[in-house]
N, C-alpha and C positions, 0 to 999 in steps of 0.2 A: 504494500500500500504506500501510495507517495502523499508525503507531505510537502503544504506549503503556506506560505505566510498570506491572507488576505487582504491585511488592513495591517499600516505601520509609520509610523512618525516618520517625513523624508526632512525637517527642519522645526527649529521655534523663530519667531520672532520674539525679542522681546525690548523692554525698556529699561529694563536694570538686571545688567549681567547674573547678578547674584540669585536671581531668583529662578536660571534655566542651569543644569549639568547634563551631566549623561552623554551618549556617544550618538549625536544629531548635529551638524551644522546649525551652528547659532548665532541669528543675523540680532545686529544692536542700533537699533534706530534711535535716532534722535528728540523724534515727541512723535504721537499718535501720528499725526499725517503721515511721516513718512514711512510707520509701521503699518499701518492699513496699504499704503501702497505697494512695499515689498512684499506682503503676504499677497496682496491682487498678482502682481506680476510672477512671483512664484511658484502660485498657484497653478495660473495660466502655464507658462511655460515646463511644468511640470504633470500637470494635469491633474492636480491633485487638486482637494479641498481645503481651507484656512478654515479654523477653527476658534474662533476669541476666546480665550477659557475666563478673560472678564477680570484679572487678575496685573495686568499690565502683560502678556502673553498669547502670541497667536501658535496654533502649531500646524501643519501641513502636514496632513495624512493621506496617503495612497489607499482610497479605496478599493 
């Protein structure tokens, strides 16, 4: 039987470094606008989904 992964973190965005770790590429925006933009354009070019977790943090997940 193969397995395989369906759903998985491809980055975070966030606002304050200290609040993202773990093994994802993690972008550091300067104030909202310019985080809501890289998670659009991320998204996009990734095909992924941005997720606000509402916390100063977006994350792109590969559905």
């Amino acid at each position: 039987m193969k397995t395989s992964l369906s759903k998985y973190i491809l980055a975070a965005i966030t606002l304050d470094r200290t609040l993202v770790g773990g093994g994802v590429p993690i972008f550091v925006a300067r104030d909202r606008s310019e985080q809501d933009r890289i998670a659009t354009y991320l998204a996009r070019i990734t095909t992924a989904v941005a997720h606000d977790l509402e916390n100063g943090v977006y994350v792109l997940v590969k559905h």
